[in-house]
DSSP file (Angstrom, degrees, kcal/mol; ACC not computed):
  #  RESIDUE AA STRUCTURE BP1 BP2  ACC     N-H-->O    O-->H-N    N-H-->O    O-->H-N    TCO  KAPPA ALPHA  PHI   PSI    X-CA   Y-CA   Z-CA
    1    1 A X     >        0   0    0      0, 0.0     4,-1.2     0, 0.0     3,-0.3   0.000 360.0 360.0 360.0 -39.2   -1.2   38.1  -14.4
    2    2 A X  H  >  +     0   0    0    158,-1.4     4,-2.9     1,-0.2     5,-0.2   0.786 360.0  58.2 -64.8 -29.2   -2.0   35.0  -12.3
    3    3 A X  H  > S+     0   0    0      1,-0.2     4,-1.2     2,-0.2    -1,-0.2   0.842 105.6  51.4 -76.8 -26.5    1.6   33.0  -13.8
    4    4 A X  H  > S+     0   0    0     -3,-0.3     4,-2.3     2,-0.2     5,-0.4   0.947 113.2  38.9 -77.6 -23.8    3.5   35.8  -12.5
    5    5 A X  H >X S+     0   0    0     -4,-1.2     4,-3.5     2,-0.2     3,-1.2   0.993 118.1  53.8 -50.8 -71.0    1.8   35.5   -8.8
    6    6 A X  H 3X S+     0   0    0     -4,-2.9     4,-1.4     1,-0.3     5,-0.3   0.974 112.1  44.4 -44.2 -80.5    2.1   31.8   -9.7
    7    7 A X  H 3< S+     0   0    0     -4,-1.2    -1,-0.3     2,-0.2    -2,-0.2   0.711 116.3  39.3 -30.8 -43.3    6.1   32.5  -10.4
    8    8 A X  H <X S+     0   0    0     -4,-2.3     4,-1.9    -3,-1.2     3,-0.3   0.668 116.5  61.7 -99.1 -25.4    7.2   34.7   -7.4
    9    9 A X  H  X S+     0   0    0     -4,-3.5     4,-1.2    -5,-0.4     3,-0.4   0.928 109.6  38.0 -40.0 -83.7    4.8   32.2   -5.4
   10   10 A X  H  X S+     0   0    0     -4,-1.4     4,-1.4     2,-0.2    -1,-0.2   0.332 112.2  55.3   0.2 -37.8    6.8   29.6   -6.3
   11   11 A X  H  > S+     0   0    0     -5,-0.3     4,-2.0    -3,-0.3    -1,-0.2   0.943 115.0  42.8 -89.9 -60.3   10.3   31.3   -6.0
   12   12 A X  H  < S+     0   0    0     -4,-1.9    -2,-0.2    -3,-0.4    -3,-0.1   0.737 109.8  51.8 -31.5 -51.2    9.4   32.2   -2.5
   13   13 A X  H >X S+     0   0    0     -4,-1.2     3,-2.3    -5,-0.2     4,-2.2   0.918 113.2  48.0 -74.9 -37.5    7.8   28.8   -1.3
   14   14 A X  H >X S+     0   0    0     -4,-1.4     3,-2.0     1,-0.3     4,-2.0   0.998 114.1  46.1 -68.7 -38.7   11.3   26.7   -2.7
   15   15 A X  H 3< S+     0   0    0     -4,-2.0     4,-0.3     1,-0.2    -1,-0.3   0.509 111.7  50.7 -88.2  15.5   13.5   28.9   -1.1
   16   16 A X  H <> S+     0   0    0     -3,-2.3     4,-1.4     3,-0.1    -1,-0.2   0.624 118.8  41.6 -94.0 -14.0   11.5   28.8    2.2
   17   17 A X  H <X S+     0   0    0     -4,-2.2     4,-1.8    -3,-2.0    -2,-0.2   0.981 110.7  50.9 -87.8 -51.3   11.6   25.3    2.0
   18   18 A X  H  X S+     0   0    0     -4,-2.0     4,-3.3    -5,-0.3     3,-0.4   0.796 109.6  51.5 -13.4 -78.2   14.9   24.8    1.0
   19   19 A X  H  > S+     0   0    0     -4,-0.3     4,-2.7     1,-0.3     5,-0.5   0.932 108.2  54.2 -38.5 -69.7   16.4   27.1    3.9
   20   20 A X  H  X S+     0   0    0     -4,-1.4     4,-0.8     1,-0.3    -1,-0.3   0.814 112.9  40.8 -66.0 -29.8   14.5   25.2    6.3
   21   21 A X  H  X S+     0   0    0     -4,-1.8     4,-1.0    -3,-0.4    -1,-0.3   0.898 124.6  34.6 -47.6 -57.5   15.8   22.0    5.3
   22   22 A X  H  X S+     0   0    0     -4,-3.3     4,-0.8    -3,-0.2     5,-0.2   0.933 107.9  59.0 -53.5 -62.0   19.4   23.1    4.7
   23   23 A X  H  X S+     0   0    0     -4,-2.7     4,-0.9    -5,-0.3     3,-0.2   0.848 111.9  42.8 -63.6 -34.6   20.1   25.8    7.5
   24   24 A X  H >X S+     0   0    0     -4,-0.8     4,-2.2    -5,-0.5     3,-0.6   0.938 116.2  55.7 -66.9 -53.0   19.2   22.9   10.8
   25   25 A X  H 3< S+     0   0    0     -4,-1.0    -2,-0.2     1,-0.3    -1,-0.2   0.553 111.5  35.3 -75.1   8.3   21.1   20.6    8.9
   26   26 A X  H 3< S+     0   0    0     -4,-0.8    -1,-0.3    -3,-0.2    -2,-0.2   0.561 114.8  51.7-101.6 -31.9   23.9   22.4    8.6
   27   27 A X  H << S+     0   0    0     -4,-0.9    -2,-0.2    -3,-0.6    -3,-0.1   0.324 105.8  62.2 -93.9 -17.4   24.0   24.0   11.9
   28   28 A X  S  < S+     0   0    0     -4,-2.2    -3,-0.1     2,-0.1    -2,-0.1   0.517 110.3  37.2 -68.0 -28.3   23.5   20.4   13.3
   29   29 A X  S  > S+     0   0    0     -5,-0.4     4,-0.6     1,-0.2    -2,-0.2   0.492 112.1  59.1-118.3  -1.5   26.9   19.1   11.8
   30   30 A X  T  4 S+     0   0    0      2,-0.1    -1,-0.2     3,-0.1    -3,-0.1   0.454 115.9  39.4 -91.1   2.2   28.8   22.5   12.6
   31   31 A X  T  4 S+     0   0    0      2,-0.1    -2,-0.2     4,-0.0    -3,-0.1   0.478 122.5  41.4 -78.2 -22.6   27.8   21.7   16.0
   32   32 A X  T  4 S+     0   0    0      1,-0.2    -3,-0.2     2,-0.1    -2,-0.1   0.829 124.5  29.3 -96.4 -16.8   28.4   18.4   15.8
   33   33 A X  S  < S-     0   0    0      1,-0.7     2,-0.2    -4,-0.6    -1,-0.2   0.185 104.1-114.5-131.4   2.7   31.6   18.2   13.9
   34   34 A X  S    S+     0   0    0      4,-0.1    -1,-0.7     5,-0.0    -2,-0.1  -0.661  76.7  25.8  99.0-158.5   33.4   21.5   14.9
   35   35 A X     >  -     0   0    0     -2,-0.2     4,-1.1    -3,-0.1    -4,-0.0   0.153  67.5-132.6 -53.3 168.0   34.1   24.0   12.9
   36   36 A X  H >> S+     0   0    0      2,-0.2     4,-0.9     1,-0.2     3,-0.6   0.939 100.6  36.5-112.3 -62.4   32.0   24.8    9.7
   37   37 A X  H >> S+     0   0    0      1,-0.3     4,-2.4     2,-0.2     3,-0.5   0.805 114.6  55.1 -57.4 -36.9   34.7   25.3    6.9
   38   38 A X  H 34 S+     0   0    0      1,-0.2     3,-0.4     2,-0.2    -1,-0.3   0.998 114.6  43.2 -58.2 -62.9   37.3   22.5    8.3
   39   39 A X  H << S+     0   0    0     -4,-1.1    10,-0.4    -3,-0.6    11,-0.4   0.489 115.3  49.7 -96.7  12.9   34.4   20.1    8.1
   40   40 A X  H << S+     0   0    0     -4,-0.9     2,-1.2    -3,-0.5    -1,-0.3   0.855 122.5  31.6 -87.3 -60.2   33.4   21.6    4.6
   41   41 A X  S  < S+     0   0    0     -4,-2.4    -1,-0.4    -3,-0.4     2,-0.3  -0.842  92.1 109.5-113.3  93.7   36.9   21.4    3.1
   42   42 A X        -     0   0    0     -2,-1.2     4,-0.0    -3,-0.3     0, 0.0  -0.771  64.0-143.0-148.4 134.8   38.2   17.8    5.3
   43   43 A X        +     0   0    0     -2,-0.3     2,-0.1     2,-0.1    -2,-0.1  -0.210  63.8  94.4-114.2  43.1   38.3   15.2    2.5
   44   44 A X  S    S-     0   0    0      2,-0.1     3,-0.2     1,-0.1    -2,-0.1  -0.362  98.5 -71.4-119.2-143.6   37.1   12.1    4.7
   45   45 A X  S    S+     0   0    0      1,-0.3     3,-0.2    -2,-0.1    -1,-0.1   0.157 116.2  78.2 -99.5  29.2   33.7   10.6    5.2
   46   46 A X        +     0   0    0      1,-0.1     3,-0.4   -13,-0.0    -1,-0.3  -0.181  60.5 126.3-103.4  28.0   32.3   13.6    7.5
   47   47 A X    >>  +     0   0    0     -3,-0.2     4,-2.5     1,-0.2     3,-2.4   0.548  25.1 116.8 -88.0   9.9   31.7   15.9    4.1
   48   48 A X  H 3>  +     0   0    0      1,-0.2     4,-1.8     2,-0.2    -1,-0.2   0.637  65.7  60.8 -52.3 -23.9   28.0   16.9    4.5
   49   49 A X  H 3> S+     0   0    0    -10,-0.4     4,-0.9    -3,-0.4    -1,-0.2   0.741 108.8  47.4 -49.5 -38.4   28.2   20.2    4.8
   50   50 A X  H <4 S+     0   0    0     -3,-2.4     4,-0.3   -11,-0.4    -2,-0.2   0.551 108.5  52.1 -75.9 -20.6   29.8   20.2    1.1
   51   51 A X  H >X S+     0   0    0     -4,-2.5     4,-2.1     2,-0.1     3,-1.5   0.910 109.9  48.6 -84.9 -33.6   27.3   17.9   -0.4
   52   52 A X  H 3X S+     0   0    0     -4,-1.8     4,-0.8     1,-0.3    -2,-0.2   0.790 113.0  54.9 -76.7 -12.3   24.5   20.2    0.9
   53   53 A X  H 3< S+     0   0    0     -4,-0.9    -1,-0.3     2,-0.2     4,-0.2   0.388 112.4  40.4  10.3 -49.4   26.6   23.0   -0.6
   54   54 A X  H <4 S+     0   0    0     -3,-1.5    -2,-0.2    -4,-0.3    -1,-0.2   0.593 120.5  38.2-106.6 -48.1   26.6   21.5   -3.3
   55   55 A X  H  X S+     0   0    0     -4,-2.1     4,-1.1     1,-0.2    -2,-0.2   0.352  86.5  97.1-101.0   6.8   22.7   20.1   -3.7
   56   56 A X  H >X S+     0   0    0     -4,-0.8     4,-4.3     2,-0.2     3,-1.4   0.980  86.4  41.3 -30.2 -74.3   21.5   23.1   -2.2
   57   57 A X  H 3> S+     0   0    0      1,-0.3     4,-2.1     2,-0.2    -1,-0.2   0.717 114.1  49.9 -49.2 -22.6   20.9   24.3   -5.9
   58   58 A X  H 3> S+     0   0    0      2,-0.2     4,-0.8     3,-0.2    -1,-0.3   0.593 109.2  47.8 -98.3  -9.4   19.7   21.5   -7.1
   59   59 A X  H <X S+     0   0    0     -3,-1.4     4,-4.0    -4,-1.1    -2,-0.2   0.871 110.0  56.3 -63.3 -68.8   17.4   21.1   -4.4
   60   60 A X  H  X S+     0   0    0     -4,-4.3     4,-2.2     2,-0.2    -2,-0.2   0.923 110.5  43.2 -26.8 -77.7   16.4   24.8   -5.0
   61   61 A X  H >X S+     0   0    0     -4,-2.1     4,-2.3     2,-0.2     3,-1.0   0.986 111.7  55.4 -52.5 -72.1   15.5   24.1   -9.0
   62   62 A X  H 3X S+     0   0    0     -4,-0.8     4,-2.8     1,-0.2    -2,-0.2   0.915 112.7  44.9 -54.7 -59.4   13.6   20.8   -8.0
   63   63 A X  H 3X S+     0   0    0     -4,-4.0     4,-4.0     1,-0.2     5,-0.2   0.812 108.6  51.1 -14.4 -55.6   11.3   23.0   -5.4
   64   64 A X  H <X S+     0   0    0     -4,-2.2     4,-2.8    -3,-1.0    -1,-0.2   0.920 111.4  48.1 -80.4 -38.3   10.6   25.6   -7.3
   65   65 A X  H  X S+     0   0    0     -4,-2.3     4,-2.3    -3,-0.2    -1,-0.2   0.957 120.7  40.5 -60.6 -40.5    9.4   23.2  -10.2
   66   66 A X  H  X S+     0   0    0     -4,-2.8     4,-3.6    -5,-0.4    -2,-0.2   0.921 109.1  50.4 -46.3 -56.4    7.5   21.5   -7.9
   67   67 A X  H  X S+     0   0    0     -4,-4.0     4,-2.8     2,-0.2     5,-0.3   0.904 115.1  58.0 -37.6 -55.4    6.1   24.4   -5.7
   68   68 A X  H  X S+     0   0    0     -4,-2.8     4,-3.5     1,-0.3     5,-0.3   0.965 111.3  39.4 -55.8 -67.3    5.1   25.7   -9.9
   69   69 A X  H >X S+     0   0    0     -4,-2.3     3,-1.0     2,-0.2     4,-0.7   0.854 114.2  50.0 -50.8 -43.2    3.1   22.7  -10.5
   70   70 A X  H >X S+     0   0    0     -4,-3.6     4,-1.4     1,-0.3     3,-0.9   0.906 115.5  45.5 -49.6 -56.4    1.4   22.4   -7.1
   71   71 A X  H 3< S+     0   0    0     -4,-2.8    -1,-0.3     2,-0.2    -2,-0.2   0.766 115.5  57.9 -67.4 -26.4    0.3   26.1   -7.2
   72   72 A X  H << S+     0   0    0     -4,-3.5    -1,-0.2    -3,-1.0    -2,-0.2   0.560 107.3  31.1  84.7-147.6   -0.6   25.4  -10.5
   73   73 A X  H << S+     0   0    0     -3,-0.9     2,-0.3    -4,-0.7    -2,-0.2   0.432 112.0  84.5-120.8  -0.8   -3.0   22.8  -10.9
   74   74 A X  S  < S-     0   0    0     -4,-1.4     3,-0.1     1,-0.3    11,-0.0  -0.755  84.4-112.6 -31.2 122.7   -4.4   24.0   -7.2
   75   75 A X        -     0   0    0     -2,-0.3    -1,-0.3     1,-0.1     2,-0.3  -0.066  48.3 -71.5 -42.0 177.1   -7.0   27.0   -7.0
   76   76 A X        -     0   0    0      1,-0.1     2,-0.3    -4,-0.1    -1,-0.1  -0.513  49.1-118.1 -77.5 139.0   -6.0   30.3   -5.6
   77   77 A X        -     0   0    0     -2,-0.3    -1,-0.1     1,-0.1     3,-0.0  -0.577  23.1-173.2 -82.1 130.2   -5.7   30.5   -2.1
   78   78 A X  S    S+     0   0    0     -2,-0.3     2,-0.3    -3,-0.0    -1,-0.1   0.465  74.5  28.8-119.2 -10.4   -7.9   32.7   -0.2
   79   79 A X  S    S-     0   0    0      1,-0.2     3,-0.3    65,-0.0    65,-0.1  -0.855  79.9-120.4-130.2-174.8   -6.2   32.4    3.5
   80   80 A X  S    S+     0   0    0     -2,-0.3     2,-0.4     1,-0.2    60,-0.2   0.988 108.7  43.8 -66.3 -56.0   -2.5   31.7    4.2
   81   81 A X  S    S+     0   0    0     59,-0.1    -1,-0.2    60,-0.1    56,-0.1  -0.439  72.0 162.8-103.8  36.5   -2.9   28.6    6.2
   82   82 A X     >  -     0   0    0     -2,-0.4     4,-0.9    -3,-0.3    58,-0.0  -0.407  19.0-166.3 -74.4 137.3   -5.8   26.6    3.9
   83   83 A X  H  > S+     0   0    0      2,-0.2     4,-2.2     1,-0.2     3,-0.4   0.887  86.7  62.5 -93.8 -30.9   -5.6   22.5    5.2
   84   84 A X  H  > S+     0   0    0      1,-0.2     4,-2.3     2,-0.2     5,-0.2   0.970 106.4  42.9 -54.2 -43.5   -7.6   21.3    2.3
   85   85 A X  H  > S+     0   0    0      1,-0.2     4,-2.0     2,-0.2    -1,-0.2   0.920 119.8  50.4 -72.9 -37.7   -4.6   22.6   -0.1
   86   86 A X  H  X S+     0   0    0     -4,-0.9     4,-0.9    -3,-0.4    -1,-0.2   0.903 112.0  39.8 -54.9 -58.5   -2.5   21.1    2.6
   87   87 A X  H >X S+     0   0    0     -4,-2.2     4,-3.4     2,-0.2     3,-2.5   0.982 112.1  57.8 -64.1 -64.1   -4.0   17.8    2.8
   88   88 A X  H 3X S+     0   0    0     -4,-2.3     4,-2.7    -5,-0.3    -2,-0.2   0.778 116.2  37.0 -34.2 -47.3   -4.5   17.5   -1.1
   89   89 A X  H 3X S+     0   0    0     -4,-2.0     4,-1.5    -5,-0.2    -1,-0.3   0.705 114.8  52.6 -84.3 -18.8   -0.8   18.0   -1.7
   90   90 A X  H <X S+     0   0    0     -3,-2.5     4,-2.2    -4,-0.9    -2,-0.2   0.898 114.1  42.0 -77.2 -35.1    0.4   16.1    1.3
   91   91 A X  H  X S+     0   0    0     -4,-3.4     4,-2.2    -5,-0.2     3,-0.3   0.984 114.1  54.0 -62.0 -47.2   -1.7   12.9    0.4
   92   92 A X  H  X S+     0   0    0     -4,-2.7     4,-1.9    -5,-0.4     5,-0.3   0.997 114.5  42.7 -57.5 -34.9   -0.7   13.4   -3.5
   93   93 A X  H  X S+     0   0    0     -4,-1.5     4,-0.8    -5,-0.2    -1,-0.2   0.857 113.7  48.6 -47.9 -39.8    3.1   13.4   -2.2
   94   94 A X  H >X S+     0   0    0     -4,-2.2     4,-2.2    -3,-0.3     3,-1.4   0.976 115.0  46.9 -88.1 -70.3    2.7   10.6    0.1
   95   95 A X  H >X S+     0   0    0     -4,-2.2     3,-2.0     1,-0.3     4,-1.3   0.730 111.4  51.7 -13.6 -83.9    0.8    8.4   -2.9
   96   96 A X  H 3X S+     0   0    0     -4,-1.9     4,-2.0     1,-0.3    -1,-0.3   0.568 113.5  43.4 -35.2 -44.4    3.3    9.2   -5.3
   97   97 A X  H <X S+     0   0    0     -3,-1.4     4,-1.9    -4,-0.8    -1,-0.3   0.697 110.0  51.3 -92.9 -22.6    6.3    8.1   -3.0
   98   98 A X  H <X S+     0   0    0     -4,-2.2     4,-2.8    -3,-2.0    -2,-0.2   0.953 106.7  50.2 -84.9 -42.2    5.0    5.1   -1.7
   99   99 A X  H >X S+     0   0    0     -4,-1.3     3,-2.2     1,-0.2     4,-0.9   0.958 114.2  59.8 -68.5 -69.6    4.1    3.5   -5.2
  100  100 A X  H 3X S+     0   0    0     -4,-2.0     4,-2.3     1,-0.3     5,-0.3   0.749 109.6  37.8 -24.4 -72.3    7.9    4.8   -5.6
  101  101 A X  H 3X S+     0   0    0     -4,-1.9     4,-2.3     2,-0.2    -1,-0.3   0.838 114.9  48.1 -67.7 -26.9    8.8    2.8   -3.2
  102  102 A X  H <X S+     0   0    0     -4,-2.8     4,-5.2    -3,-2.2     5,-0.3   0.999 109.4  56.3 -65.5 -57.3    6.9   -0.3   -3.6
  103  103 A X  H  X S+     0   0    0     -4,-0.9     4,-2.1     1,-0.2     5,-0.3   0.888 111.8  43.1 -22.0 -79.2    7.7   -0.3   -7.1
  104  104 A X  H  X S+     0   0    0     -4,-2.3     4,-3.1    -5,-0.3    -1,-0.2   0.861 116.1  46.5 -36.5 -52.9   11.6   -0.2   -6.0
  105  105 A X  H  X>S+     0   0    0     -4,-2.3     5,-1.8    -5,-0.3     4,-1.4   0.934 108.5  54.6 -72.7 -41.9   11.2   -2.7   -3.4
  106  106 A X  H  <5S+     0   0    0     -4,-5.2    -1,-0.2    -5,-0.3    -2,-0.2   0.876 113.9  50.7 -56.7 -25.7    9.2   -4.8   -5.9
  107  107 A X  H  <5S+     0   0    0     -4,-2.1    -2,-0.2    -5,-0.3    -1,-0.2   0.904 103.2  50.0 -58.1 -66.1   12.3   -4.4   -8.2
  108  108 A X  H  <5S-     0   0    0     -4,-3.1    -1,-0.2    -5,-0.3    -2,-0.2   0.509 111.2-114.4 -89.3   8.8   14.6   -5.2   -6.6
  109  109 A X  T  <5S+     0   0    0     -4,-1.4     2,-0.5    -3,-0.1    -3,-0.2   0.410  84.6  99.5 112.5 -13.5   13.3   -8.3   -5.3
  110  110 A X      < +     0   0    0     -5,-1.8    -2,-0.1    -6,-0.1    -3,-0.0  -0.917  31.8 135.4-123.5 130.2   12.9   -7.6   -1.5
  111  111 A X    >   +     0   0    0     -2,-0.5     3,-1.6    -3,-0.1     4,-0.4  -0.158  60.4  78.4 -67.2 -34.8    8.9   -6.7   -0.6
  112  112 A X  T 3  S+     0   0    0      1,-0.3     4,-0.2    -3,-0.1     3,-0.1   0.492  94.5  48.5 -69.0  17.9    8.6   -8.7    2.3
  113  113 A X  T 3> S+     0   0    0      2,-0.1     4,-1.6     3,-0.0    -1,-0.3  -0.281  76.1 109.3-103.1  55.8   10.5   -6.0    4.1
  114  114 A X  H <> S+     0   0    0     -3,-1.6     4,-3.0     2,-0.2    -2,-0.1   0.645  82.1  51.8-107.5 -29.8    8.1   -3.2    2.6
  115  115 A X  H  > S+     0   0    0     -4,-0.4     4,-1.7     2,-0.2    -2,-0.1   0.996 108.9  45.7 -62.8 -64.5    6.8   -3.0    6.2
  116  116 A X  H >> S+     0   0    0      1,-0.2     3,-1.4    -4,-0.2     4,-0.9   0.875 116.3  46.3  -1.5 -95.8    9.9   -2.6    7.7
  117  117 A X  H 3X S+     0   0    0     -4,-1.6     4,-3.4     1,-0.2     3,-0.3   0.788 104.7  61.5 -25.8 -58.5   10.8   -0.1    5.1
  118  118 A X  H 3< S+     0   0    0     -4,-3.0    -1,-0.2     1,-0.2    -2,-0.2   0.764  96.9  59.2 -55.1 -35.9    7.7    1.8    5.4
  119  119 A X  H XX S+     0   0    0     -4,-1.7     3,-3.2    -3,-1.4     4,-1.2   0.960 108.9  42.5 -44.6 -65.0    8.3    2.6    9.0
  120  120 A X  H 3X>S+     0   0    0     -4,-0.9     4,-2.6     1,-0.4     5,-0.6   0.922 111.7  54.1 -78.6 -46.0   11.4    4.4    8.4
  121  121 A X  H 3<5S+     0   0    0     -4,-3.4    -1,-0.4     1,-0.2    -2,-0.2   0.486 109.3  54.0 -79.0  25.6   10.0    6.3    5.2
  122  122 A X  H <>5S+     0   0    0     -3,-3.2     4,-1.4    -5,-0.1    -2,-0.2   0.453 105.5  49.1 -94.3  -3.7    7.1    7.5    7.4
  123  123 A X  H  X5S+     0   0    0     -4,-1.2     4,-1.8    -3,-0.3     5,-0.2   0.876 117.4  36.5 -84.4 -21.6    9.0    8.8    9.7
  124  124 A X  H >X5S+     0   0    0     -4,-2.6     4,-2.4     1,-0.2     3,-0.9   0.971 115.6  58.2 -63.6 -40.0   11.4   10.9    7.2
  125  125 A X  H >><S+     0   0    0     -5,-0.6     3,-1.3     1,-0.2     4,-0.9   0.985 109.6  43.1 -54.2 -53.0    8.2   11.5    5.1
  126  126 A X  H 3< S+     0   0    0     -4,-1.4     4,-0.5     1,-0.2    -1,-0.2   0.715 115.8  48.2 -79.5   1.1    6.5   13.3    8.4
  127  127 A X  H << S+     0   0    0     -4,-1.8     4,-0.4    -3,-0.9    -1,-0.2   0.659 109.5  53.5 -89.8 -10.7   10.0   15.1    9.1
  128  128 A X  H <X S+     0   0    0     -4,-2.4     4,-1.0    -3,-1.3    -2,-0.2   0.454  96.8  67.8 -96.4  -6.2    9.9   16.2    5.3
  129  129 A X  H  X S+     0   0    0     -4,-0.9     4,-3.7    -5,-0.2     3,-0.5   0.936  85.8  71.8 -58.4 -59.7    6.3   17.7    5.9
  130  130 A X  H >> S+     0   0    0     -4,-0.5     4,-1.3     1,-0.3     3,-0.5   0.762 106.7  31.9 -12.2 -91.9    8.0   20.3    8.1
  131  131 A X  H 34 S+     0   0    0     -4,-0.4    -1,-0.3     2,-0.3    -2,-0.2   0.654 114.1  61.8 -22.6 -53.0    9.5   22.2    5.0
  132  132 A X  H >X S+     0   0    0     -4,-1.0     4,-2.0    -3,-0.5     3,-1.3   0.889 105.6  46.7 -64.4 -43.3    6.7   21.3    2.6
  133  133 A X  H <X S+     0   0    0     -4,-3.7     4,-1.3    -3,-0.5    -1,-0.3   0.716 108.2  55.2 -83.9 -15.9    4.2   23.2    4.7
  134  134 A X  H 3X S+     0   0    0     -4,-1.3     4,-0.8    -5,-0.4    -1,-0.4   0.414 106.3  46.6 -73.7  -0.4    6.1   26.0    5.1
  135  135 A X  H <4 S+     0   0    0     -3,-1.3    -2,-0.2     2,-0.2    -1,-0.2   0.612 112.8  50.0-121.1 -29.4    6.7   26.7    1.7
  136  136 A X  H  X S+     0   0    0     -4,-2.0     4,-0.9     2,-0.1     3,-0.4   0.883 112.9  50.1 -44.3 -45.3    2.8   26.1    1.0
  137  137 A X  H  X S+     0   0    0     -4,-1.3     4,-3.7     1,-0.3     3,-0.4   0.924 119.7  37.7 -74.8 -56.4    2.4   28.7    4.1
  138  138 A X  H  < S+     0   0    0     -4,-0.8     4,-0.5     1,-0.3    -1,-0.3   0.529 113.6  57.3 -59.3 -25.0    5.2   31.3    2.1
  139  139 A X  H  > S+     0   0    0     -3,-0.4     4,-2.6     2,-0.2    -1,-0.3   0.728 111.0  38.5-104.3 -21.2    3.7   30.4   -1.2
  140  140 A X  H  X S+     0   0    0     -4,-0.9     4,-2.2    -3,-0.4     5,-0.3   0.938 114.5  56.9-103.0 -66.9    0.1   31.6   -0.3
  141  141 A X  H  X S+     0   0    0     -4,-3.7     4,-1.3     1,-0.2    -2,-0.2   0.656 115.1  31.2 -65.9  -8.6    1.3   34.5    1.6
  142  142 A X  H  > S+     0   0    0     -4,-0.5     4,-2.5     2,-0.2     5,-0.4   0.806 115.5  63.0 -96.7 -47.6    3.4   36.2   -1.1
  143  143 A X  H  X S+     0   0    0     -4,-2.6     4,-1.0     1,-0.1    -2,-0.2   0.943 111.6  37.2 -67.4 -19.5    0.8   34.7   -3.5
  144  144 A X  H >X S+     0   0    0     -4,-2.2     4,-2.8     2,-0.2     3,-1.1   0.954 110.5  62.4 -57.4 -59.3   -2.0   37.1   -1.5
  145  145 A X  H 3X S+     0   0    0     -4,-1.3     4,-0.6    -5,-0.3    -1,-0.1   0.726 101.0  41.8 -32.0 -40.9   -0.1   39.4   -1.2
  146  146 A X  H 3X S+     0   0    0     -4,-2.5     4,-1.8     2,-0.2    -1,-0.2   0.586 109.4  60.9 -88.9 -15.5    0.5   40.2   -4.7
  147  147 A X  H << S+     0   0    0     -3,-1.1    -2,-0.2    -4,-1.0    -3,-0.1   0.970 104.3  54.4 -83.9 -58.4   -3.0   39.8   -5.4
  148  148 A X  H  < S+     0   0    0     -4,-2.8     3,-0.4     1,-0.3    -1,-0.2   0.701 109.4  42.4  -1.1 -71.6   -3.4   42.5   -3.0
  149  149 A X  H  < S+     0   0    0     -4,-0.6     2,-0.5    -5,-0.3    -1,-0.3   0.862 120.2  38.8 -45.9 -52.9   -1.2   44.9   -4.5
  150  150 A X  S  < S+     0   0    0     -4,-1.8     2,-0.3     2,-0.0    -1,-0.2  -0.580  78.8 179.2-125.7  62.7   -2.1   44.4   -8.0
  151  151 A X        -     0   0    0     -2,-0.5     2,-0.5    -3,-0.4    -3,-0.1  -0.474  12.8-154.9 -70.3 129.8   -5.9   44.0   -7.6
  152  152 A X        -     0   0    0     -2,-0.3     5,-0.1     5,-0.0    -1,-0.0  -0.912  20.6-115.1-107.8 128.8   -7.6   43.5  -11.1
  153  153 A X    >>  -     0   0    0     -2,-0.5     3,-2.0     1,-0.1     4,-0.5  -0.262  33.1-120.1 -52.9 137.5  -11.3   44.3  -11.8
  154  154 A X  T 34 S+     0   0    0      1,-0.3    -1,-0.1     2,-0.2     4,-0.1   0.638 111.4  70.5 -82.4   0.7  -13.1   40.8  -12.7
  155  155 A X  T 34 S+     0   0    0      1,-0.2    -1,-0.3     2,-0.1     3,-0.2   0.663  99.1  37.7 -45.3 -40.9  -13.8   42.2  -15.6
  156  156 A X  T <> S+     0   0    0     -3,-2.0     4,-1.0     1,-0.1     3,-0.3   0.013  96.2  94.6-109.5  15.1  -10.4   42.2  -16.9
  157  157 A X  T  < S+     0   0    0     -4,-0.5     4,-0.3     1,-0.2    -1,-0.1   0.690  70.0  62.2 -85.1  -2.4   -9.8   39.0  -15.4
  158  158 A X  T >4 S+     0   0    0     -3,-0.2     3,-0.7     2,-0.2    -1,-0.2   0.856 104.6  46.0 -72.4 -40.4  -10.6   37.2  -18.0
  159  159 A X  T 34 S+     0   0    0     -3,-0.3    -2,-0.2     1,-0.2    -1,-0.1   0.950 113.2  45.8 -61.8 -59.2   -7.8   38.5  -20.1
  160  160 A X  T 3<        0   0    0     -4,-1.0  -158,-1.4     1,-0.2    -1,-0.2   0.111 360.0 360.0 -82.2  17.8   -4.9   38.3  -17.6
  161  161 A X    <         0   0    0     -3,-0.7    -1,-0.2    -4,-0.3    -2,-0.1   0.486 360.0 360.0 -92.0 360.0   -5.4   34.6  -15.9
């Protein structure tokens, strides 16, 4: 019972994150750029509204696998809003992407600008929080929620986790 919680958990938190990611940035370049469909279907270097169009889905799919593992390899959530589940995931994210990026930089040769670099990926990294925590916040409440509903005896819980 707990992988299907886990599952509409998951389904819920990418497409909360997703949206919030997409729907500003989209609504920023139909403001910025006119009208939404000219600047969808205009075949010069203004096409962002048709690549997020486009990577929406894929965006979507990469969430939800993510959102799967996090929730997981995480206990169960007992409030909406927990910051230890918050912090654990933000710090693993953060790790993971800076060895990325050292790793790259070290590749390709350039490290003495790693400072440099770092500035600019912490600020996108703390605008890419935004999203993440809302989709933790979404993923906890649908996952209570269901737990809620479909309350199981701890008896039988052994069978259905």
């Amino acid at each position: 019972m707990r992988s299907w919680r886990l599952f509409f958990s998951s389904v819920v938190a990418s497409v909360v994150s997703v949206f919030i990611l997409v729907v500003p940035f989209c609504l920023f370049l139909h403001f910025y750029q006119g009208d939404f469909f000219v600047t969808a279907s205009a075949r010069d270097s203004s096409r962002g509204v048709e690549v997020m169009m486009y990577l929406t889905p894929f965006l979507w799919l990469s969430a939800f696998s993510s959102y799967l593992i996090i929730f997981r390899v995480l206990k169960a959530p007992s409030e909406v809003i927990e910051t230890h589940q918050i912090m654990k995931v933000t710090l693993a994210i953060f790790s993971v992407l800076v060895t990325l990026l050292f790793l790259v930089l070290f590749l390709d040769g350039v490290l003495y600008s790693f400072i440099e670099v770092f500035s600019y990926f912490f600020m996108v990294y703390t605008l890419l929080l935004i999203p993440l925590i809302a989709g933790l916040m979404a993923g906890n409440a649908v996952y209570l929620k269901l737990e809620k509903k479909f309350n199981i005896p701890k008896a039988y819980s052994v069978f259905y986790s």
